[in-house]
C-alpha positions in Angstrom: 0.0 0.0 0.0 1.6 3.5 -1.6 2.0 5.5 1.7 -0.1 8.7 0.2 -2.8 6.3 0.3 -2.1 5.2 3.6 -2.2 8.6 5.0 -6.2 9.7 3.1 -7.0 6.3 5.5 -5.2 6.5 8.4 -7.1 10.0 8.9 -10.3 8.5 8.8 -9.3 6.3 11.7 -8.7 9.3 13.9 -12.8 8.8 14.1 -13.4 5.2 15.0 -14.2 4.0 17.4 -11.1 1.2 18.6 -12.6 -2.3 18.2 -11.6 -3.0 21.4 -11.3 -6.7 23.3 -13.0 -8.6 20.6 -10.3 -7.6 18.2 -7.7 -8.4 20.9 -8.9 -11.5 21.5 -8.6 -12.8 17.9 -5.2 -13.2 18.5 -5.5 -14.1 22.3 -3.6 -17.4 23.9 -6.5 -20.1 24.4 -5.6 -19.4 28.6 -5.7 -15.7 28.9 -9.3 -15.5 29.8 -8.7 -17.9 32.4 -5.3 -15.9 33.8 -7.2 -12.9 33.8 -10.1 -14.0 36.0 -7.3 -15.5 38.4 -5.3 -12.2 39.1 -7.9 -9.4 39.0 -6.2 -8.5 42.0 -2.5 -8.7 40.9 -3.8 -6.4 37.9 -4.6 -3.7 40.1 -0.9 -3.7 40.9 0.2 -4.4 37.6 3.2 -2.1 36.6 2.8 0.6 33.6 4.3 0.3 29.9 3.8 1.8 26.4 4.3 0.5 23.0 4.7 2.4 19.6 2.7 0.6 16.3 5.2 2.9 14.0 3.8 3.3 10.4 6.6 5.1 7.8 6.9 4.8 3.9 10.1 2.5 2.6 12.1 4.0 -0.4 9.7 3.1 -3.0 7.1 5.0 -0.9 5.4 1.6 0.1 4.1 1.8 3.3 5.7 -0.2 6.3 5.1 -1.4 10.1 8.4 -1.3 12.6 9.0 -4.4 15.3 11.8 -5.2 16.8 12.9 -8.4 18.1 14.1 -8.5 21.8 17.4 -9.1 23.3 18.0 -13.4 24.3 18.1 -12.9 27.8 16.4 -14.8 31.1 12.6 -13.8 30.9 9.1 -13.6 29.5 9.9 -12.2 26.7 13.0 -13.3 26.0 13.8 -12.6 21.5 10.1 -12.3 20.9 9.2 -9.8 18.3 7.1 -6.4 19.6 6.5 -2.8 19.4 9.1 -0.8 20.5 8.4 0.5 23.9 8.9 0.0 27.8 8.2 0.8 31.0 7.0 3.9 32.2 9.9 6.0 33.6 9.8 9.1 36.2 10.3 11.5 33.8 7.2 10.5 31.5 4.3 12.8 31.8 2.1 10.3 30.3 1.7 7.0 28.3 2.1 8.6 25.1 5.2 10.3 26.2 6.6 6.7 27.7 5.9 4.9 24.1 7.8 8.1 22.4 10.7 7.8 24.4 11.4 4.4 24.5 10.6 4.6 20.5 13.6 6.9 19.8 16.1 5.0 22.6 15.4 1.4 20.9 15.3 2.1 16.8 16.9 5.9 17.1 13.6 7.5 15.2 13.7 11.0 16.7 10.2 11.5 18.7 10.0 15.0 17.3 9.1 13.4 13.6 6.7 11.1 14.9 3.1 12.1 14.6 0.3 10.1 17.2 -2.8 8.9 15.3 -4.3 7.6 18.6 -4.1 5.6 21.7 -5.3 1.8 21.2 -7.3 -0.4 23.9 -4.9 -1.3 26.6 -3.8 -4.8 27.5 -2.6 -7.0 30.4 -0.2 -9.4 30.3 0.1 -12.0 32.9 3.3 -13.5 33.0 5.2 -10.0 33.3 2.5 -8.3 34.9 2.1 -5.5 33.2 -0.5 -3.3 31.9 0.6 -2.1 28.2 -0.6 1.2 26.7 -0.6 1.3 22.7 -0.4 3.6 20.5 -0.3 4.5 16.6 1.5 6.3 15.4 3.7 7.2 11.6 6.3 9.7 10.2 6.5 11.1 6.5 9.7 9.8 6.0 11.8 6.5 5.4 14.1 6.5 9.1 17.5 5.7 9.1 17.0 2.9 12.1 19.4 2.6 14.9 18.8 -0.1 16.8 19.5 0.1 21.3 22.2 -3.1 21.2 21.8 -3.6 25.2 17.6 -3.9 24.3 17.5 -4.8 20.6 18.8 -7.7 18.8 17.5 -6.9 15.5 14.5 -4.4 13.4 12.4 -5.5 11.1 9.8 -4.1 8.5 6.6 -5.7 7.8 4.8 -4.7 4.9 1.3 -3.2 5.5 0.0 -4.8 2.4 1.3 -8.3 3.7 0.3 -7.5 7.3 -3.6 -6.9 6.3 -3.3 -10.3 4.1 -4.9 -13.3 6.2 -2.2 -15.8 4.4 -0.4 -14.7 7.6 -2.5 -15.8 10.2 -1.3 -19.4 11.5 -1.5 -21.4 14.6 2.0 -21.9 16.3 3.4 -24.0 18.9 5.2 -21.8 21.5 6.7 -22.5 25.2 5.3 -20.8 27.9 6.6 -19.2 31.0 4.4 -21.6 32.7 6.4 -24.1 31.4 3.9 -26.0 29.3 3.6 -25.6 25.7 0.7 -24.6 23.3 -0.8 -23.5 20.2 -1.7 -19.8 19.9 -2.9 -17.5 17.1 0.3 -15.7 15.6 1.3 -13.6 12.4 3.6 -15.3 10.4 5.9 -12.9 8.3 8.5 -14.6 6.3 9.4 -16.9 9.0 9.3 -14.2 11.9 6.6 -15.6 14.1 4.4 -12.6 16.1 2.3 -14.1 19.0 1.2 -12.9 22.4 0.5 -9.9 23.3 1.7 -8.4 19.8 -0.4 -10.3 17.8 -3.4 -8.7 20.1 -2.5 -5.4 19.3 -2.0 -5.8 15.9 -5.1 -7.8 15.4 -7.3 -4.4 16.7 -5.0 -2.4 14.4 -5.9 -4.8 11.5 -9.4 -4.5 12.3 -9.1 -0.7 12.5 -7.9 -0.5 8.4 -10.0 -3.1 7.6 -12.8 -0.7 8.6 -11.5 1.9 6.5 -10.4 -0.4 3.3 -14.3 -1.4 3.1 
């Protein structure tokens, strides 16, 4: 998708209402709704993070979705592939501000040529405990990316064109950090394998355009 046609949608979407939990839950692990009715109270406490969805056009002005895949290292999310974005630090006046932040410190995109579409639904996630706050966003030009090498073990680009194409929903096998293994929902791009909590988020972004694309 040509990124000039990207943008005449993606304005439209500043007026829709977000799809919500029942986009989410496309994508959702067959025991989330079962986690999240065992730690209501634990989710009260949950700690605070934000997460960039990151639109830009490549060089042939074909329009592009930014992940990153996470550092080997020993925890839940150990080299899965996500949104850039964090934890909410002291110095963040709000979410949007958190997702912006940790956007320029793990890819290098400068949060001054990032424009904010609009928050998405929040989501929990149980194993970490923390309560993510989303948000999409784009910039007008193709970023020179620079990935944070303590954080980031590589970038990648997904093509919005591919990403809206259901050829790349699957089922997948994955461990847990329950230490059982099962199937989930996932987006399978070229072999990169998005599942979780990511796939949730971009399953209510993929409904969003699929509103506008009707």
């Amino acid at each position: 998708m040509k990124f000039d046609f990207f943008n005449e949608k993606v304005n439209q979407l500043t007026h829709l209402p977000l799809p919500g939990e029942n986009a989410q839950f496309l994508m959702s692990p067959p025991y989330r709704q079962e986690l999240m009715k065992l730690r209501q109270q634990v989710i009260k406490k949950s700690k605070k993070a934000a997460v960039l969805a990151l639109f830009y056009p490549d060089f042939n002005g074909e329009t592009h979705l930014v992940l990153i895949k996470r550092k080997t290292y020993k925890g839940v999310h150990s080299a899965q592939l996500a949104f850039p974005g964090g934890k909410v630090e002291a110095i963040d006046k709000n979410f949007e501000e958190t997702a912006l932040r940790e956007t320029e410190e793990e890819i290098g995109v400068s949060r001054k040529s990032i424009e904010i579409i609009k928050p998405l639904t929040q989501l929990y996630i149980p194993p970490s405990n923390f309560e993510v706050f989303p948000f999409l966003g784009k910039v007008a030009h193709t970023p020179t990316f620079i990935k944070q090498e303590s954080e980031v073990e590589d970038i990648l680009a997904v093509s919005l064109q591919n990403f809206l194409n259901d050829s790349c929903v699957c089922k997948v096998t994955v461990p847990t950090s329950y230490n059982i293994e099962v199937e989930v929902p996932a987006f399978n791009f070229d072999g990169q394998i998005v599942w979780g909590a990511t796939a949730m988020m971009m399953s209510e972004i993929k409904s969003l355009f699929q509103n506008v694309l009707q």
